[in-house]
N, C-alpha and C positions, 0 to 999 in steps of 0.2 A: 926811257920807261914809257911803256902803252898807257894811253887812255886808261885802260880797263884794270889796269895795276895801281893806278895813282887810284884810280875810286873805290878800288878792296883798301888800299890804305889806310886811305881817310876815314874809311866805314871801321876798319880793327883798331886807328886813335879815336872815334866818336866815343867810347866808350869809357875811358881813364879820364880825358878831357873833358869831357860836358855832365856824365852822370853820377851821383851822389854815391860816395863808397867803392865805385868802378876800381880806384887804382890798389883795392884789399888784395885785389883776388893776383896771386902767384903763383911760378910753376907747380908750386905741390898742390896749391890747393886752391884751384880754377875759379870763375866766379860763378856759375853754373853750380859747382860743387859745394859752394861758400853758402848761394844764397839759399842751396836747400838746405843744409843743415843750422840754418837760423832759423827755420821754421819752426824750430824747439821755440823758440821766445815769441814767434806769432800765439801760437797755443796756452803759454803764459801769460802774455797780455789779454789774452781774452778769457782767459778762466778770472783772471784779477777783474776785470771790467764785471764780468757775470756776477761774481760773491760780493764786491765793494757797493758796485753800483747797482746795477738792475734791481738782484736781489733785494737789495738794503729797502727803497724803493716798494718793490712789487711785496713783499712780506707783512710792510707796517701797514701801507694802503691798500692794495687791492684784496690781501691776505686777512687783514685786522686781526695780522701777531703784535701780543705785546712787545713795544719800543726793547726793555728789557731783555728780551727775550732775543732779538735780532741781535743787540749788540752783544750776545754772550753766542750764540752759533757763527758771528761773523770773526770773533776773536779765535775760533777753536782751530782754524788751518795757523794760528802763528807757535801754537804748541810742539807744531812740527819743526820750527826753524830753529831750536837751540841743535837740530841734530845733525842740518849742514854738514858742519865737520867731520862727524862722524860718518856720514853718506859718502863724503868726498874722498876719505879717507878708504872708508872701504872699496870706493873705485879704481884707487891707486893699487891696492894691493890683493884685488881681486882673482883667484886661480882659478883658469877656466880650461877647460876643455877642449874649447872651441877656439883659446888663443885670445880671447875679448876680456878686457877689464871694465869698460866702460859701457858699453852696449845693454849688456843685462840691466844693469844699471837703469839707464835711460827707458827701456823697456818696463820694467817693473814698474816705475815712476807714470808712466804710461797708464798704465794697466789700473794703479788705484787711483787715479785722476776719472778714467773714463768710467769705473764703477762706484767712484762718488756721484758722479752727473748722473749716473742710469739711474741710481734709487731718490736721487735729492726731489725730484718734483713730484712724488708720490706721496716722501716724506713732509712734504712741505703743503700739501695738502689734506695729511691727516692731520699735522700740527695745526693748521688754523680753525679747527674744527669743525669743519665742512663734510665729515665725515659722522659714519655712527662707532668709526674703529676709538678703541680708548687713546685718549690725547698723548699720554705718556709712549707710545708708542713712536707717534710720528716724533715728539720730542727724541728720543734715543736716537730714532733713524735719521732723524735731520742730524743731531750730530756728530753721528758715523760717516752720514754721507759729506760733509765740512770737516772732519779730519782726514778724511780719505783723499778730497781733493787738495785739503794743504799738503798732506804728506808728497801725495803724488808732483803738486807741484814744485816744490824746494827740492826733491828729489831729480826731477828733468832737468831744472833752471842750473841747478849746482854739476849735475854731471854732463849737461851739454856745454856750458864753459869749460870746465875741464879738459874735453874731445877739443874743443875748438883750441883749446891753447897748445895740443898735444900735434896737434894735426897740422898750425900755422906755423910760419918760421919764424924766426924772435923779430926781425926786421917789420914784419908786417903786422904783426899784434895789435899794436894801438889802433889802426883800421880795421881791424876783428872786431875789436872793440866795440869800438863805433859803430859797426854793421848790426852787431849784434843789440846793442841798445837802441839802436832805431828801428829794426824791426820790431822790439818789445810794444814801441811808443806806437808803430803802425799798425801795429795787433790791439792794440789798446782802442783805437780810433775807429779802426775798420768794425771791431766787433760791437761800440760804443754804439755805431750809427745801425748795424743789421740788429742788434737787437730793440732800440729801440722803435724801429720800422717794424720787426715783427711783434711785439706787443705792443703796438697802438690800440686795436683794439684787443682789450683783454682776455682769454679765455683759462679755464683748468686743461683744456686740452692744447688751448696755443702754447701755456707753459710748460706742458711735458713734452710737446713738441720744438721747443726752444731750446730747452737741460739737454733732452736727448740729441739732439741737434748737434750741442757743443760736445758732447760725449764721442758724438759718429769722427767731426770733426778733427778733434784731438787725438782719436787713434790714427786716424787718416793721415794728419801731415804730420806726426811726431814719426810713425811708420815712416812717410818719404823722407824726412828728415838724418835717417839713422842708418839706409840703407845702404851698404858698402860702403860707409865712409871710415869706422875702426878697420886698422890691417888687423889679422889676425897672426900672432906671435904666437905659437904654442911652447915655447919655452918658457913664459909664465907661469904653467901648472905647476913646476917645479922650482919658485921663487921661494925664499926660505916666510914663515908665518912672522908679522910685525903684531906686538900689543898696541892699541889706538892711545892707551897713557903714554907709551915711549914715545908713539911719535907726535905726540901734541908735545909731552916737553921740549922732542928735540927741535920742533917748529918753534915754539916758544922762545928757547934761549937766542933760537937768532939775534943778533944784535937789532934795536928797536921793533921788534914781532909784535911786542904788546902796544908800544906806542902807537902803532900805527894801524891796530883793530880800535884801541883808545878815540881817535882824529875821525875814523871812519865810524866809530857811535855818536861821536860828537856831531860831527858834520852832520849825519843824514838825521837825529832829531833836531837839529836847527831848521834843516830844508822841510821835515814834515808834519809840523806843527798845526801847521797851514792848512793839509789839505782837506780838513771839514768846516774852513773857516772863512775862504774869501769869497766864498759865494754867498754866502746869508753877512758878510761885512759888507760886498755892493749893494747887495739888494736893503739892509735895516739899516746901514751908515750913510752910506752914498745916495743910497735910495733912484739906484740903477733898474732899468727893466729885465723883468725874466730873461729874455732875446740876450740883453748884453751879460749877467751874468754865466747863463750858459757859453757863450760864447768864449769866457775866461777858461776856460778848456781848451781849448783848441789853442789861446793864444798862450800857455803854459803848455805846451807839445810841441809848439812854432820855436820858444823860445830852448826847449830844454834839445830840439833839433840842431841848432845854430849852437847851442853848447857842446855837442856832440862831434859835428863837422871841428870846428874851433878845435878842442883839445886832439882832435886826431892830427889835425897839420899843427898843432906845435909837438905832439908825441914824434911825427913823424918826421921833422929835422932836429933830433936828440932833443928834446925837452926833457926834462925832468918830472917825472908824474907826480910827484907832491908839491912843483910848483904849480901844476897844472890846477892842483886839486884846491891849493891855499889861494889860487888867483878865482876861485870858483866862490871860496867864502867869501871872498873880497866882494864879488860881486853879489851877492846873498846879503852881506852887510847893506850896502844900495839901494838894493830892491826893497827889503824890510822896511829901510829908513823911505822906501819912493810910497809904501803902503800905510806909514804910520803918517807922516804930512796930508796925505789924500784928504783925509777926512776934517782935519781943524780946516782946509784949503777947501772940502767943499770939489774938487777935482777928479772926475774920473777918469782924463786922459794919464793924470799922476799916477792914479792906480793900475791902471792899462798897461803903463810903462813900467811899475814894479813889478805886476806879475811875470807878464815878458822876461824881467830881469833874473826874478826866483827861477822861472825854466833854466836862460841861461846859465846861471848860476849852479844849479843842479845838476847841469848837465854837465860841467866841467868837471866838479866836485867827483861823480859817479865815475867819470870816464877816467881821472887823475886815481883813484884809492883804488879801483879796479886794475886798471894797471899795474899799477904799484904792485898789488897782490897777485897777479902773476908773474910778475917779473922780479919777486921777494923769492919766491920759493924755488927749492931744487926741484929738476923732473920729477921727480920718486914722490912729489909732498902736492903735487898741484891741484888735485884735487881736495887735500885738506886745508888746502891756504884760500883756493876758492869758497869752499864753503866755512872756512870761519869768518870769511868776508863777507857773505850770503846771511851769516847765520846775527852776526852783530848788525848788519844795516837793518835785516827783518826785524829783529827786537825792538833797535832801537826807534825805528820806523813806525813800530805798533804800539809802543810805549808812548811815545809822543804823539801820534795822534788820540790814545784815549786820555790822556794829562791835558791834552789843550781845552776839549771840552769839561773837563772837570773845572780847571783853571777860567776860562773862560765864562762860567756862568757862577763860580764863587767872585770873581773881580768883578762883574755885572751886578750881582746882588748887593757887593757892600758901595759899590758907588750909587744906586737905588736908593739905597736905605741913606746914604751920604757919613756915613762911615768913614769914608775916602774924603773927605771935604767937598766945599759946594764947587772947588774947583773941579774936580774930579768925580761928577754926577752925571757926567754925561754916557749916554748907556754906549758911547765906542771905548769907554774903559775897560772892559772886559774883552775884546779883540787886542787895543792895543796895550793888556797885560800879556799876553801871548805874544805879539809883534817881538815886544822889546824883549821877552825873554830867548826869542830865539836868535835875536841879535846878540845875544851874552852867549849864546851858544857856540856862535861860529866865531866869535871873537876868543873862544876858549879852545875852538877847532885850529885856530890861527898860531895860537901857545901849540898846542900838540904836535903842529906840523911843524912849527920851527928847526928844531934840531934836525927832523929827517933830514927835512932841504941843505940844513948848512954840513951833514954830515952825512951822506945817504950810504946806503949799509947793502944797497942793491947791486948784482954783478951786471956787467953792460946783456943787456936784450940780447944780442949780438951773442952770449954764450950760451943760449939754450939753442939745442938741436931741435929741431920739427920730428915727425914719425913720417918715416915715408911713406 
């Protein structure tokens, strides 16, 4: 073998061997191919990053909208999420013309994301009343423009897994997976850092310049994202019509179907309890600096990465994904219990190490019940088992972050007032009434997934065909 053979070699293993997710990509579905259609979940991660964060943020302070008022527009994209199922569903059994089930779909989804972004900074500027238009106006439009972008985005998120599970071969899924949930996390981060560089300094026009920004964006790569990748079948148009009750019963009766949406509400409110809560626990408990608090981001993305890589190489030498998922609580348990010592200890390397731990821990968890729900369902059903998976983790995920604060500031109050005894006066009682509830949580996530593992009701990976 020449010189110049052995270093094309080397150069076509560089790429399975040394780079992250490299060894997803398969004959059907290349990695070129793979990584543009994750671009769906870049575009997710940043429309989440823009409504949770920035918004939340630029609305109360630079906006001076009522607190109230932000947290009832910020809840209105989760109205969209009971209908997953229903979206996924009808992708499944979509007659087209054109031979696409899924496409239109994704497209549509598209389409009312980028025209929630186009009116939302407009809307958001008659709302804070900076205007002479009446207030109730921009109210309406802000939240038109906040269900437009939930709808659109539970709609992209649920029928681009779908395509991706349709399109990979069952062998390689669990690194679909994982591909697919790290780039959410990298769109999270990447959009995290460009928006806060672009409103540093504030303006009304740097923020319609921002909105629109993500708007231009998200047609941009959800468009690269989508293109040529469904074959087109034209023997669809003529598939016989399914009611969506028949087929949620007949998903349902599967043997443990409910169990295991049950595990996956469970699991993801234990994991998201947390997330309005450890950043004002370092900064009021630990009495950490801004610098390190913020920073508790990036190391909950580090961790929930390394949760991610992990369950794909145990997916990928036959694991089982509800061990994956119950070895995820396990770690959850941990971490909870590394965030609730911090503070009697006085320790913020302790709490550093718990949050770390919640990343990993979630990330096993997501990657384990995600699978699982692909690998639950028949071809015919995958996009209604994705999105009942989509639609229970959204809920319960929204659920549990507005319970903690609730929770969190009635446990604060009555250890204040000393209600709770003088032992329990101290103002980290109301964080760690939260803590330890979401420890009960996953210790009940633990009960749920029991029987799957000892009795699993899934057919091996290995029998679902890919689309060529």
């Amino acid at each position: 073998m020449s010189t110049a053979s052995r270093i094309a070699r080397a150069l076509a293993d560089l790429g399975p061997r040394y780079l992250p997710f490299a060894d997803a990509a398969t004959k059907e579905l290349p990695l070129g191919r793979l990584l543009r259609l994750s671009l769906f979940q870049v575009t997710v991660g940043m429309a989440a990053v823009l409504l949770i964060g920035t918004l939340n943020r630029v609305m109360i302070v630079e906006l001076d909208v009522p607190a109230w008022i932000v947290a009832v527009m910020l809840s209105l994209p989760l109205l969209a999420a009971p209908f997953r199922a229903l979206v996924g569903f009808r992708s499944d059994t979509h007659r087209s013309v054109l031979g696409w089930k899924r496409v239109p779909y994704l497209w549509f989804g598209t389409l009312l994301q980028f025209g929630g972004f186009a009116i939302m900074p407009f809307a958001l500027l008659i709302l804070s009343g900076d205007t002479t238009g009446p207030i109730v106006i921009g109210q309406a439009a802000a939240a038109l423009a906040f269900v437009l972008v939930g709808a659109g985005l539970h709609t992209t998120q649920t029928v681009g897994l779908a395509l991706a599970t349709d399109l990979a071969p069952a062998h390689a899924r669990p690194k679909v997976v994982a591909l697919l949930c790290a780039m959410l996390l990298a769109g999270m981060m990447a959009s995290a850092v460009v928006f806060g560089l672009a409103l540093h300094n504030f303006s009304a026009i740097r923020l319609i310049q921002v909105i629109q920004g993500a708007a231009l964006a998200t047609l941009i790569l959800n468009g690269i994202a989508l293109w040529k990748q469904e074959p087109r079948d034209t023997s669809r148009k003529s598939a016989p019509a399914r009611r969506f009750g028949e087929a949620w019963e007949a998903y349902t009766a599967q043997p443990q179907a409910r169990r295991r949406l049950m595990a996956t509400g469970l699991g993801t409110a234990g994991f998201s309890m947390q997330d309005i809560l450890l950043e004002p626990y370092g900064g009021q408990i630990l009495h950490l600096p801004v610098a390190a608090t913020t920073a508790l981001t990036a190391v909950l993305a580090i961790g929930g990465g390394i949760g991610l890589l992990t369950a794909a190489r145990w997916l990928n030498r036959g694991g089982d994904p509800f061990r994956v998922a119950a070895a995820g609580a396990v770690v959850g348990i941990a971490a909870f219990s590394a965030v609730v010592f911090a503070a009697p200890l006085g320790s913020g390397g302790l709490f550093a190490c718990g949050v770390a731990l919640i990343g990993l821990g979630g990330g096993l968890f997501a990657h384990g019940t995600l699978t699982a729900s692909m690998a639950g369902a028949a071809p015919e059903q995958t996009g209604l088992a994705l999105g009942a998976w989509g639609a229970v983790q959204a809920c319960a995920a929204g659920l549990a972050i507005a319970a903690s604060g609730i929770l969190r500031d009635a446990g604060s109050a009555l250890a204040v007032s000393g209600r709770l005894g003088e032992a329990l006066s101290e103002a980290s009682t109301g964080y760690l009434v939260v803590y330890h509830i979401e420890i009960g949580l996953l210790f009940a996530t633990l009960v749920a997934i029991g029987p799957l593992v000892r009795r699993p009701a899934l057919r091996p990976l290995s029998a679902r065909p890919a689309l060529p």
